[in-house]
mmJSON file of the N, C-alpha and C atoms, coordinates in Angstrom:
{"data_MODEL":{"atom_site":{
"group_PDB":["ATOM","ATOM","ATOM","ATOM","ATOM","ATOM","ATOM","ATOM","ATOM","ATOM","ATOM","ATOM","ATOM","ATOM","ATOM","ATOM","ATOM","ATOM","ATOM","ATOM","ATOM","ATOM","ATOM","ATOM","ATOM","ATOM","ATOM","ATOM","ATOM","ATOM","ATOM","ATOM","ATOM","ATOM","ATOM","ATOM","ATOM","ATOM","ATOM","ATOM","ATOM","ATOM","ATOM","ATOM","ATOM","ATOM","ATOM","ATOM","ATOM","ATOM","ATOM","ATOM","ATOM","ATOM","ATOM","ATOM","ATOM","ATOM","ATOM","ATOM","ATOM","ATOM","ATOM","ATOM","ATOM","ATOM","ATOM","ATOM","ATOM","ATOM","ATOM","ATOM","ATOM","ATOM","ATOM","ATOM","ATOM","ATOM","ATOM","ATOM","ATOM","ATOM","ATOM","ATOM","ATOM","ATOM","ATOM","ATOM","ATOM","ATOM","ATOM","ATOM","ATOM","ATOM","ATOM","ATOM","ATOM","ATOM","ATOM","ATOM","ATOM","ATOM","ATOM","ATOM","ATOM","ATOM","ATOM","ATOM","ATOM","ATOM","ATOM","ATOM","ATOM","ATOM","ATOM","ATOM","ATOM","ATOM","ATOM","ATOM","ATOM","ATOM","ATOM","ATOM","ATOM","ATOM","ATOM","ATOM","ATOM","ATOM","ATOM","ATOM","ATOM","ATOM","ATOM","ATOM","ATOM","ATOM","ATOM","ATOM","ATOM","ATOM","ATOM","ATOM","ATOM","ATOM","ATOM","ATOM","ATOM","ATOM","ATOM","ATOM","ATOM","ATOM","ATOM","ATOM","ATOM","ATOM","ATOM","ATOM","ATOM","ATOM","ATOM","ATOM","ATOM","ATOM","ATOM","ATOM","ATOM","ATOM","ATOM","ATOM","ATOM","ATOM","ATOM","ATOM","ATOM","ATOM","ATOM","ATOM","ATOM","ATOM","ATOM","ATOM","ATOM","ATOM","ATOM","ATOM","ATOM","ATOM","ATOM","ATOM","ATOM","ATOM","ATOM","ATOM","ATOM","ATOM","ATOM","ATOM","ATOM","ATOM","ATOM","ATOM","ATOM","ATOM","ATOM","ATOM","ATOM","ATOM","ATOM","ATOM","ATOM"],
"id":[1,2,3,4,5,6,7,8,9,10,11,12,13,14,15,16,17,18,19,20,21,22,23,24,25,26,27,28,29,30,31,32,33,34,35,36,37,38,39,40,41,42,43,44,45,46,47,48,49,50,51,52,53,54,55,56,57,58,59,60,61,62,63,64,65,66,67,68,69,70,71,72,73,74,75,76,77,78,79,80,81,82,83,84,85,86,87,88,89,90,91,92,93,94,95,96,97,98,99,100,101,102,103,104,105,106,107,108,109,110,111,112,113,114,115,116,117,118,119,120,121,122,123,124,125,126,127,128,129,130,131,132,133,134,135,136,137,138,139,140,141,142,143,144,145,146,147,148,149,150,151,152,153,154,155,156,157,158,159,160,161,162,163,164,165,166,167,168,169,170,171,172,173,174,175,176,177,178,179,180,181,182,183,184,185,186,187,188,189,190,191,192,193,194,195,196,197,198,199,200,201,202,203,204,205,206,207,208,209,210,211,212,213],
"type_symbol":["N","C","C","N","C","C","N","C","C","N","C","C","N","C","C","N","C","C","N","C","C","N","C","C","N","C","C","N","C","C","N","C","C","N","C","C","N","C","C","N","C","C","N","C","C","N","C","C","N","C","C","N","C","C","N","C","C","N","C","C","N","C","C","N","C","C","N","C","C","N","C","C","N","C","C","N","C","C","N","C","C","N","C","C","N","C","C","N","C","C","N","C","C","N","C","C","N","C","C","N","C","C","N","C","C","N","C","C","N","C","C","N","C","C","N","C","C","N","C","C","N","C","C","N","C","C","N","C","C","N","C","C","N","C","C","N","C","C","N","C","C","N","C","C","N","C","C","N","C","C","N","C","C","N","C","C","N","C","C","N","C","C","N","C","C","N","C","C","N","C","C","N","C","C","N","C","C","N","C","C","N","C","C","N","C","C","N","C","C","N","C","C","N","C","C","N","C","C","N","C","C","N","C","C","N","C","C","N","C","C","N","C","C"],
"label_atom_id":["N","CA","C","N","CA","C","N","CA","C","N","CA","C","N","CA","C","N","CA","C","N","CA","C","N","CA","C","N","CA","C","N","CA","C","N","CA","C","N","CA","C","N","CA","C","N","CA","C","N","CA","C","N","CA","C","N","CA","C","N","CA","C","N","CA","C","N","CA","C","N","CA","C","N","CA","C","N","CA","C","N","CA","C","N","CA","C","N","CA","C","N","CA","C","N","CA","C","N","CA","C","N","CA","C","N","CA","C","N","CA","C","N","CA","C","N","CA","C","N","CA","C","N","CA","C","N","CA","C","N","CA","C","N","CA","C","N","CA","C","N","CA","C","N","CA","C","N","CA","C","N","CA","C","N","CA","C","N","CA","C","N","CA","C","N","CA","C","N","CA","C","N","CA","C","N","CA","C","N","CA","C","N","CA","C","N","CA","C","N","CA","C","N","CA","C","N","CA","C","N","CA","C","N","CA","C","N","CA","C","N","CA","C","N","CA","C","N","CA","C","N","CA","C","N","CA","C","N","CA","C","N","CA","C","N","CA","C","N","CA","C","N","CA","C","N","CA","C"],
"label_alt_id":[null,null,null,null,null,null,null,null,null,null,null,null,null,null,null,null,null,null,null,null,null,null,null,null,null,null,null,null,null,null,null,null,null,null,null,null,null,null,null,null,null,null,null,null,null,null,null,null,null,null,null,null,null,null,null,null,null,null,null,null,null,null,null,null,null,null,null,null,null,null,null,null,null,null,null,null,null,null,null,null,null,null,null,null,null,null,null,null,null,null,null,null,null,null,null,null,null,null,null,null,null,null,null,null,null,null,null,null,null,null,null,null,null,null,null,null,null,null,null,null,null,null,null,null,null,null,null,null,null,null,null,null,null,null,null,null,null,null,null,null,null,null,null,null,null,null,null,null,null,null,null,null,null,null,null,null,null,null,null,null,null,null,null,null,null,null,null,null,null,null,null,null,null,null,null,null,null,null,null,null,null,null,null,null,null,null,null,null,null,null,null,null,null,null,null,null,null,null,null,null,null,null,null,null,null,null,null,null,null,null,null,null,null],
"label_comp_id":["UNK","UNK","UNK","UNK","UNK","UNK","UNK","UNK","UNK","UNK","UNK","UNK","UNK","UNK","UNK","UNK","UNK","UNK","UNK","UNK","UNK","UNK","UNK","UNK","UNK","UNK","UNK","UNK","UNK","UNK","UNK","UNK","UNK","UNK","UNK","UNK","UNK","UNK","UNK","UNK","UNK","UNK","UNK","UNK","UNK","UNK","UNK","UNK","UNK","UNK","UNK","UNK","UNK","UNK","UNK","UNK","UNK","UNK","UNK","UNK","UNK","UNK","UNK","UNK","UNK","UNK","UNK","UNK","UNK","UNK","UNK","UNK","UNK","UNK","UNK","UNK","UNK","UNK","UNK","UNK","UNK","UNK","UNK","UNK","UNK","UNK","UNK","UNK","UNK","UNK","UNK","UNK","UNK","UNK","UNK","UNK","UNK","UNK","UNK","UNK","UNK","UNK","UNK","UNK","UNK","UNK","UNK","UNK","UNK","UNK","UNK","UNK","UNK","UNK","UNK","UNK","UNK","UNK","UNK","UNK","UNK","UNK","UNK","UNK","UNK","UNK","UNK","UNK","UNK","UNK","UNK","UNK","UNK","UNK","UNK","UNK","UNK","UNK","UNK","UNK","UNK","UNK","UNK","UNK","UNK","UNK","UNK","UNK","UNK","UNK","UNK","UNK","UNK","UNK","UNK","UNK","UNK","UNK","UNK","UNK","UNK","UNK","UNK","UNK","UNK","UNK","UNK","UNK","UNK","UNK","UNK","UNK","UNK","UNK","UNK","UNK","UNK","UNK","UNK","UNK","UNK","UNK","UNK","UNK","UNK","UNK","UNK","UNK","UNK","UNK","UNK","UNK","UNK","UNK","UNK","UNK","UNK","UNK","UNK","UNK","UNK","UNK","UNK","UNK","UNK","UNK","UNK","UNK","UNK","UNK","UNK","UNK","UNK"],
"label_asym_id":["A","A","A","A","A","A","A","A","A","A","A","A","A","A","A","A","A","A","A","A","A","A","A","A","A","A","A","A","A","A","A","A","A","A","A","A","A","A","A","A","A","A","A","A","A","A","A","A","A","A","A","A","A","A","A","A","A","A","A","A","A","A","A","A","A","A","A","A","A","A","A","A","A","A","A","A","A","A","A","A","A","A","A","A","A","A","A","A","A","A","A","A","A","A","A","A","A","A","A","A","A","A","A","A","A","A","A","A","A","A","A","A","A","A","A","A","A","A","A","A","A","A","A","A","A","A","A","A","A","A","A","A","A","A","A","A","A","A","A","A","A","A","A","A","A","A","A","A","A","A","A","A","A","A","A","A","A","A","A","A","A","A","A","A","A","A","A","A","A","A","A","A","A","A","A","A","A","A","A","A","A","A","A","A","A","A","A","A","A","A","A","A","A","A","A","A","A","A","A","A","A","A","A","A","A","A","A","A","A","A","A","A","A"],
"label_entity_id":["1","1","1","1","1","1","1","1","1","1","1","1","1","1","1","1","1","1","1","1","1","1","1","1","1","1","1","1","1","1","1","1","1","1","1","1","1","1","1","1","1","1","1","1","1","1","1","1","1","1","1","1","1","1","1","1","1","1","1","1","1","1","1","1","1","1","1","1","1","1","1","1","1","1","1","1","1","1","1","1","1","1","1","1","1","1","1","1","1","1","1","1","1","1","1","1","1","1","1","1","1","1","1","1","1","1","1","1","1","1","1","1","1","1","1","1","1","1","1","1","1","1","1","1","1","1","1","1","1","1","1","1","1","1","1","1","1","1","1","1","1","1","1","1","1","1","1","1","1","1","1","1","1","1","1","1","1","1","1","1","1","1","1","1","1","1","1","1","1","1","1","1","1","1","1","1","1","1","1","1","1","1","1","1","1","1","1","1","1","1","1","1","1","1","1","1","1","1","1","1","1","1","1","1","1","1","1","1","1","1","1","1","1"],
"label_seq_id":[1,1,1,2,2,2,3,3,3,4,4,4,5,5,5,6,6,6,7,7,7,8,8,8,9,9,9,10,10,10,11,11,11,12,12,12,13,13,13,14,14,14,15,15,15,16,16,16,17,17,17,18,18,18,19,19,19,20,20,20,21,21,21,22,22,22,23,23,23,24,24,24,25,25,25,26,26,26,27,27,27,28,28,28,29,29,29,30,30,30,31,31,31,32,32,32,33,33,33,34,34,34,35,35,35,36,36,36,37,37,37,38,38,38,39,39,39,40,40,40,41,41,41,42,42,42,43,43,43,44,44,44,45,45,45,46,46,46,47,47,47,48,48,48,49,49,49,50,50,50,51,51,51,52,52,52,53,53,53,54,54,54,55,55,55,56,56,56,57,57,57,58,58,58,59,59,59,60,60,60,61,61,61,62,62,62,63,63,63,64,64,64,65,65,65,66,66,66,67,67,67,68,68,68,69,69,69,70,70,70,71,71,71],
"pdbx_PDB_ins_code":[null,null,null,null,null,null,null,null,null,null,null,null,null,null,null,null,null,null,null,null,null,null,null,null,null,null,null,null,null,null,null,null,null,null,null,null,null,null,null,null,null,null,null,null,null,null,null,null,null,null,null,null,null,null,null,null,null,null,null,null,null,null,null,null,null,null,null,null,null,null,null,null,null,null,null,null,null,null,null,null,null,null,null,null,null,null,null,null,null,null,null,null,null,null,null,null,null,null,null,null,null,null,null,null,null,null,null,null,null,null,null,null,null,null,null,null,null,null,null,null,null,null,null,null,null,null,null,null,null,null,null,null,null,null,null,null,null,null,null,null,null,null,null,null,null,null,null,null,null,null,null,null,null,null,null,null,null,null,null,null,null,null,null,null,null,null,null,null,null,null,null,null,null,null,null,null,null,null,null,null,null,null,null,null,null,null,null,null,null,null,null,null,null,null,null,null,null,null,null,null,null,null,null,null,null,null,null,null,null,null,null,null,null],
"Cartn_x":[0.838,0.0,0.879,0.069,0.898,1.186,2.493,2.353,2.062,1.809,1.407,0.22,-0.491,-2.014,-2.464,-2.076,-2.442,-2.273,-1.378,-0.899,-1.541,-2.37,-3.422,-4.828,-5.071,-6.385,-6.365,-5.455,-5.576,-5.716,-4.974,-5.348,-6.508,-7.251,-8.565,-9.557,-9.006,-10.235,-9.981,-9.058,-9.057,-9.628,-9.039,-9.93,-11.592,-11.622,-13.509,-14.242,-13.35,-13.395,-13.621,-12.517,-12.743,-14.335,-14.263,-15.497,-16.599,-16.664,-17.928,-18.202,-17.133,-17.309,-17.433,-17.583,-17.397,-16.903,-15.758,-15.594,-15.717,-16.395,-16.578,-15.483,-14.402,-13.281,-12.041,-11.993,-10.976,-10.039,-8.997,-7.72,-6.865,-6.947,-5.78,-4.566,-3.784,-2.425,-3.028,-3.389,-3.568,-3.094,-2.274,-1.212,-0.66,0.035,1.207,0.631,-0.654,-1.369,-2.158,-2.376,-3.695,-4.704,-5.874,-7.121,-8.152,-8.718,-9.837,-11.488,-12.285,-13.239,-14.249,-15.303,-16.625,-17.794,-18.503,-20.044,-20.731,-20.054,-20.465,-19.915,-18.719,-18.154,-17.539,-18.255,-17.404,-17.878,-18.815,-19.002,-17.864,-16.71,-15.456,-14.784,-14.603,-13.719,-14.352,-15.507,-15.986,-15.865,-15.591,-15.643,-13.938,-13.361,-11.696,-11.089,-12.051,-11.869,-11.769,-13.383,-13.726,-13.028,-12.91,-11.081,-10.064,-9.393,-8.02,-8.567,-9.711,-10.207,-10.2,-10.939,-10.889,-9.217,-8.752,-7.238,-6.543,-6.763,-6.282,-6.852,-8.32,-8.619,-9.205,-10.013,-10.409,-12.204,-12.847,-14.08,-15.024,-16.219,-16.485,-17.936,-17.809,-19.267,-19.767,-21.065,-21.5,-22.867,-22.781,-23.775,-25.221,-25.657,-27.158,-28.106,-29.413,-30.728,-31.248,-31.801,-32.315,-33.442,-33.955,-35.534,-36.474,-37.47,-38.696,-39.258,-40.149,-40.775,-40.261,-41.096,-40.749,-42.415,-42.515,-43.902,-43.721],
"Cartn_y":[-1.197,0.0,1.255,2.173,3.821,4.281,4.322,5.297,6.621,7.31,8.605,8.625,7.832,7.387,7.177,6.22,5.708,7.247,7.929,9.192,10.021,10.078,11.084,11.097,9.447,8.862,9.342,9.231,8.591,10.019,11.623,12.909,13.262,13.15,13.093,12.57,11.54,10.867,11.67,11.86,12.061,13.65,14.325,15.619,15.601,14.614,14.444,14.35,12.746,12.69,14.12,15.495,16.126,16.991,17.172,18.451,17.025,15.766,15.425,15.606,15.599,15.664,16.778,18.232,19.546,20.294,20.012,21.139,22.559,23.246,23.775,24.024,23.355,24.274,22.826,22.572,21.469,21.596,21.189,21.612,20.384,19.99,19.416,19.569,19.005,19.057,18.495,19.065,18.668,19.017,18.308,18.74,19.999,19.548,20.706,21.702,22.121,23.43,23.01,23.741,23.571,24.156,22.998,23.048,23.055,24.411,24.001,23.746,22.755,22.208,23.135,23.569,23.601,23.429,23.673,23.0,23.319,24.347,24.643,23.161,23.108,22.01,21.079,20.554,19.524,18.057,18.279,16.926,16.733,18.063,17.636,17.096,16.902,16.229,14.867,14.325,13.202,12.74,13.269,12.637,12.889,13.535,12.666,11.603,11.83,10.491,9.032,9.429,8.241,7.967,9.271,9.014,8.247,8.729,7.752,6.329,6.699,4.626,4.162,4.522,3.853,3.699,4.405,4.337,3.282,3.252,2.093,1.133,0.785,-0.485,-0.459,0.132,-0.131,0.274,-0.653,-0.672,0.68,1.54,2.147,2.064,1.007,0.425,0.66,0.934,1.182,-0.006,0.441,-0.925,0.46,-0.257,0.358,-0.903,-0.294,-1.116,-1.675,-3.117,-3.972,-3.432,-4.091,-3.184,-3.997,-2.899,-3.382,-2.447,-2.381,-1.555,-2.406,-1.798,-1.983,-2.91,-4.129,-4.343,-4.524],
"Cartn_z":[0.0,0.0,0.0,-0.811,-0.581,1.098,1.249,2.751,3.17,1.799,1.599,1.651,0.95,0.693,2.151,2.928,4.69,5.589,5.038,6.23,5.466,4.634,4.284,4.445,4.45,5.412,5.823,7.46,8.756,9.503,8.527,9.06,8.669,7.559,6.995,8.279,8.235,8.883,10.24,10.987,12.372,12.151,11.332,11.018,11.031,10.123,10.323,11.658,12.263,13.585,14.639,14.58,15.444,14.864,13.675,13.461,13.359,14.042,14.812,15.557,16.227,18.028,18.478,17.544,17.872,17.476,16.688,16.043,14.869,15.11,13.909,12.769,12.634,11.605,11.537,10.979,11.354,9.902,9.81,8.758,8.204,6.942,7.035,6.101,5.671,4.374,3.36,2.08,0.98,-0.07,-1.28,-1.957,-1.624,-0.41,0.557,0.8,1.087,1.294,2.144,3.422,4.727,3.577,4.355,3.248,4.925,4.97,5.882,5.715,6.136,6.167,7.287,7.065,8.114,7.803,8.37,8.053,6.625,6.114,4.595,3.549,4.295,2.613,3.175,4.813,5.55,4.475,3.647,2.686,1.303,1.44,0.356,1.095,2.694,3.273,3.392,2.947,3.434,2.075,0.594,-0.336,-0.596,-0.412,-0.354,0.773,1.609,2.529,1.838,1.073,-0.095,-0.878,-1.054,-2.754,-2.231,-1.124,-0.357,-0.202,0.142,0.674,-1.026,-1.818,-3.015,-3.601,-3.546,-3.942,-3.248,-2.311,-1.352,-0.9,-1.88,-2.07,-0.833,0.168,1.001,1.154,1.779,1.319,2.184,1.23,1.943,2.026,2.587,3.049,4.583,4.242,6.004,6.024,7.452,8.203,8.026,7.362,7.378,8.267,8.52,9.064,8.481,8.712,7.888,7.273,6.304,5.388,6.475,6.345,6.581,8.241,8.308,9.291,10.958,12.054,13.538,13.568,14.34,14.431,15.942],
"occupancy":[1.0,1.0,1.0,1.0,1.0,1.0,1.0,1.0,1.0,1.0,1.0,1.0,1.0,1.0,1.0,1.0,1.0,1.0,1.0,1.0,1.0,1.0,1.0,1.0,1.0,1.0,1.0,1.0,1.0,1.0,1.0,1.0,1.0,1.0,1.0,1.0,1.0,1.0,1.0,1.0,1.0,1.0,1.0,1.0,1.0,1.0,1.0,1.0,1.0,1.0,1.0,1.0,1.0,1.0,1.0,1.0,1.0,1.0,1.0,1.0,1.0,1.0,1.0,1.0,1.0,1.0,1.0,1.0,1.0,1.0,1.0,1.0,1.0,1.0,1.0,1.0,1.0,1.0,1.0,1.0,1.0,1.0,1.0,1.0,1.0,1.0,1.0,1.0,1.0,1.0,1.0,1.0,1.0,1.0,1.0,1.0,1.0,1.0,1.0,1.0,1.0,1.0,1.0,1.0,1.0,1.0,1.0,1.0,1.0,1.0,1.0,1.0,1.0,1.0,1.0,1.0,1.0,1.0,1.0,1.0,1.0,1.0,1.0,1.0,1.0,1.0,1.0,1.0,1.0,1.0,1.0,1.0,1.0,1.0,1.0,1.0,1.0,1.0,1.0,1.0,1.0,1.0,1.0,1.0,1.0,1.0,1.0,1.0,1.0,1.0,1.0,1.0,1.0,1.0,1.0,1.0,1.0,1.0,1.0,1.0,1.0,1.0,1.0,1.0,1.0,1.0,1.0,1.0,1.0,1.0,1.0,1.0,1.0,1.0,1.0,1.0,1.0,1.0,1.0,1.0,1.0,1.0,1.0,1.0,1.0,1.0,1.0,1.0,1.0,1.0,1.0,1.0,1.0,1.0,1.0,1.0,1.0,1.0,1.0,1.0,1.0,1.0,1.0,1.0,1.0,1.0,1.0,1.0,1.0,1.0,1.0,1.0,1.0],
"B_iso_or_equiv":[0.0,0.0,0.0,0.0,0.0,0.0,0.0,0.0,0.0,0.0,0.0,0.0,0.0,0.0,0.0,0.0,0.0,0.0,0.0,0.0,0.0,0.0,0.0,0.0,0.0,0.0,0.0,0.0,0.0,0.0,0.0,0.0,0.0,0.0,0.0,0.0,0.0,0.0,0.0,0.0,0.0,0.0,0.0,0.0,0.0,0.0,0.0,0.0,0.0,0.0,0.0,0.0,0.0,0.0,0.0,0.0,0.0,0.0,0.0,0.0,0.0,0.0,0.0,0.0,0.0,0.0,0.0,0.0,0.0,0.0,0.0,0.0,0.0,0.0,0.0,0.0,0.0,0.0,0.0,0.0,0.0,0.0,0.0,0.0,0.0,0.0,0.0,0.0,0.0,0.0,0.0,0.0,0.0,0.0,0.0,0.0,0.0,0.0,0.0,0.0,0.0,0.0,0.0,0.0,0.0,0.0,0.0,0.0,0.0,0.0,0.0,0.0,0.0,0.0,0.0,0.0,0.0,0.0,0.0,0.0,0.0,0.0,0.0,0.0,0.0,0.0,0.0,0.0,0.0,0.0,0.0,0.0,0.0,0.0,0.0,0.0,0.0,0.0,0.0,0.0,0.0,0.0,0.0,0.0,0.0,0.0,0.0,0.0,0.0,0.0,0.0,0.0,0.0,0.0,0.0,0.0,0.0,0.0,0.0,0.0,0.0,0.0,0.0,0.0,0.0,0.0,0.0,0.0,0.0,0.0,0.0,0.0,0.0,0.0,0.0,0.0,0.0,0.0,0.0,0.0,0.0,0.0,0.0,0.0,0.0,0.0,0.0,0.0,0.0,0.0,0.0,0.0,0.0,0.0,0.0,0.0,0.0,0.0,0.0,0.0,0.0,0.0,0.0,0.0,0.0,0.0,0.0,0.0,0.0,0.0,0.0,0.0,0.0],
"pdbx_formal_charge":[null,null,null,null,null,null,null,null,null,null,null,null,null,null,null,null,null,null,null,null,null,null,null,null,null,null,null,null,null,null,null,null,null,null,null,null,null,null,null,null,null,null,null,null,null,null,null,null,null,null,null,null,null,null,null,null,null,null,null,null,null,null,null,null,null,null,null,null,null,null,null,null,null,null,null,null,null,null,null,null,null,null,null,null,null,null,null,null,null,null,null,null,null,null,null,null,null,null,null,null,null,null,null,null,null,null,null,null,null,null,null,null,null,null,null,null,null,null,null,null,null,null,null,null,null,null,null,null,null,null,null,null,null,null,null,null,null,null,null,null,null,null,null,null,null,null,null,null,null,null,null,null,null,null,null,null,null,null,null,null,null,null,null,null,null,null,null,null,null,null,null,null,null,null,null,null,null,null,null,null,null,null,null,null,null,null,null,null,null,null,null,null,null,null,null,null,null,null,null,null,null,null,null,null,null,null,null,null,null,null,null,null,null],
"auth_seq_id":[1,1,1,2,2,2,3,3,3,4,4,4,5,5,5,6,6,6,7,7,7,8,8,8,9,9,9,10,10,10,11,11,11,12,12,12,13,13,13,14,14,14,15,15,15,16,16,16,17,17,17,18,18,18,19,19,19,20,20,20,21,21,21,22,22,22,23,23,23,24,24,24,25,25,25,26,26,26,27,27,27,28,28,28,29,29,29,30,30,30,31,31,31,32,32,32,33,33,33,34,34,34,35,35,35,36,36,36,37,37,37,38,38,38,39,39,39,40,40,40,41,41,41,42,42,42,43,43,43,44,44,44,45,45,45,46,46,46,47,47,47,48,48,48,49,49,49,50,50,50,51,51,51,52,52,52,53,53,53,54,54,54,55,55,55,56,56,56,57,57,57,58,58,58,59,59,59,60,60,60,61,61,61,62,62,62,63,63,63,64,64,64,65,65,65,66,66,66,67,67,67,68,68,68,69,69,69,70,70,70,71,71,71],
"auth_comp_id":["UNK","UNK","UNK","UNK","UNK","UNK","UNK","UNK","UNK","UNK","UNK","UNK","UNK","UNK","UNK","UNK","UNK","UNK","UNK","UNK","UNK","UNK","UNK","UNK","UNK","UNK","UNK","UNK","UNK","UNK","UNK","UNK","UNK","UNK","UNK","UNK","UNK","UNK","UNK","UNK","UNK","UNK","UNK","UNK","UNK","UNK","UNK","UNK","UNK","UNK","UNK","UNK","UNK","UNK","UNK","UNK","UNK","UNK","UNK","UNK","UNK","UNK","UNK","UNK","UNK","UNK","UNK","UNK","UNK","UNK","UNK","UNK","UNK","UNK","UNK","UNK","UNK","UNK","UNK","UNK","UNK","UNK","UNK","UNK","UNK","UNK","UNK","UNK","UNK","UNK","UNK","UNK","UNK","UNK","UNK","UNK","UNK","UNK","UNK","UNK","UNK","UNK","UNK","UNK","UNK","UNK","UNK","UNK","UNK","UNK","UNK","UNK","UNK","UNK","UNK","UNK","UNK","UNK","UNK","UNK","UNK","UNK","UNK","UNK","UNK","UNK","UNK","UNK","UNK","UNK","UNK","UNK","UNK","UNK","UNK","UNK","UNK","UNK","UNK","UNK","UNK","UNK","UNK","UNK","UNK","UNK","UNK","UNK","UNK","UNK","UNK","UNK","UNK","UNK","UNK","UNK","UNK","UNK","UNK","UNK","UNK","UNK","UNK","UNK","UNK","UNK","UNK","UNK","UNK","UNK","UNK","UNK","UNK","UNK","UNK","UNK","UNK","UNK","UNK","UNK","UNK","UNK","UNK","UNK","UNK","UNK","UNK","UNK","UNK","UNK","UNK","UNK","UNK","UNK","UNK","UNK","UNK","UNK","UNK","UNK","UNK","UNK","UNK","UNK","UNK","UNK","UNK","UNK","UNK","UNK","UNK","UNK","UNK"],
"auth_asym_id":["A","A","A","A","A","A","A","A","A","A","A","A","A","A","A","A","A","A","A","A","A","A","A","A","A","A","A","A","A","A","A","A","A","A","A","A","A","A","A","A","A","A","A","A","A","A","A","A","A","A","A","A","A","A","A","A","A","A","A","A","A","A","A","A","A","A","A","A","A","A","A","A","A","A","A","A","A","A","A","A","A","A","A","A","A","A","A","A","A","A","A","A","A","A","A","A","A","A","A","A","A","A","A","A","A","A","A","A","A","A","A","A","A","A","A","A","A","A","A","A","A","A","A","A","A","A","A","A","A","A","A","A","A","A","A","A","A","A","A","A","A","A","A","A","A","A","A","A","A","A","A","A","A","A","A","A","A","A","A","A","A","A","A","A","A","A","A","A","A","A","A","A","A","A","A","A","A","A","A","A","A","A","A","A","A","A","A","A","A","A","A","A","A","A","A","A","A","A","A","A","A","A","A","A","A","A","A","A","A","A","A","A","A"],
"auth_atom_id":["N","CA","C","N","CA","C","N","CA","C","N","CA","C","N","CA","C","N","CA","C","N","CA","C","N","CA","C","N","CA","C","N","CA","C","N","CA","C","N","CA","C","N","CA","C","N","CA","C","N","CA","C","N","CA","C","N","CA","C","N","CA","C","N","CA","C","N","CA","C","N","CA","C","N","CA","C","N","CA","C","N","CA","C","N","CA","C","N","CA","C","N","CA","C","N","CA","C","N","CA","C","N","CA","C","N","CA","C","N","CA","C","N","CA","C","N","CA","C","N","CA","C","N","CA","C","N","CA","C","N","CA","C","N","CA","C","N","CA","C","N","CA","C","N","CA","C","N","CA","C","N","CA","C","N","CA","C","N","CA","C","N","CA","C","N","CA","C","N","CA","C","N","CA","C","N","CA","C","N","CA","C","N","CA","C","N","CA","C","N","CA","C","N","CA","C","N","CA","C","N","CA","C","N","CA","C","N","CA","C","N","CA","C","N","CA","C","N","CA","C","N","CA","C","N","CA","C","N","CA","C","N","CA","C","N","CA","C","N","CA","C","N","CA","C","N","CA","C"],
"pdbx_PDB_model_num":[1,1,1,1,1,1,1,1,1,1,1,1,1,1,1,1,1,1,1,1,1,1,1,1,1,1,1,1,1,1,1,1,1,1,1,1,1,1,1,1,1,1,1,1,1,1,1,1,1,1,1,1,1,1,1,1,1,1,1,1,1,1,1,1,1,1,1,1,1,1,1,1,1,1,1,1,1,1,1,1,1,1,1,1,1,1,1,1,1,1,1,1,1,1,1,1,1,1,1,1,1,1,1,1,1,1,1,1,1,1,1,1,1,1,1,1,1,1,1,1,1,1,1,1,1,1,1,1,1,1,1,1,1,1,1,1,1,1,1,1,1,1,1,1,1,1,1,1,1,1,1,1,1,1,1,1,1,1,1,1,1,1,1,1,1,1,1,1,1,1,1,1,1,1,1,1,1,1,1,1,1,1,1,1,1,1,1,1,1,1,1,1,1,1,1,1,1,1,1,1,1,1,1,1,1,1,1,1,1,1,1,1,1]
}}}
């Protein structure tokens, strides 16, 4: 695997991580330039998240709820 590719996840993601938990403004290195994220365009940081996982072959699948109603 790319080690550039993993150490660009892994700030991505922990970036996302903080502007869940609270933060409004979170920053990271993207082609050598701080790129900051907030609630306006925090969904370009969630779709280069996607880009690194696809590049690196890693699946970006989530656990959704089974179909069908509550009886």
């Amino acid at each position: 695997m790319n080690f550039q590719l993993e150490q660009n996840l892994k700030e991505a993601e922990a970036a996302y991580h903080l502007y869940q938990t609270g933060r409004s403004v979170v920053s990271i290195t993207k082609n050598n330039r701080s790129v900051e994220y907030n609630r306006a365009n925090i969904h370009q940081l969630k779709t280069y998240i996607d880009d690194l996982r696809a590049q690196l072959g890693i699946s970006n699948s989530r656990r959704r709820r089974p179909a069908g109603g509550f009886c």
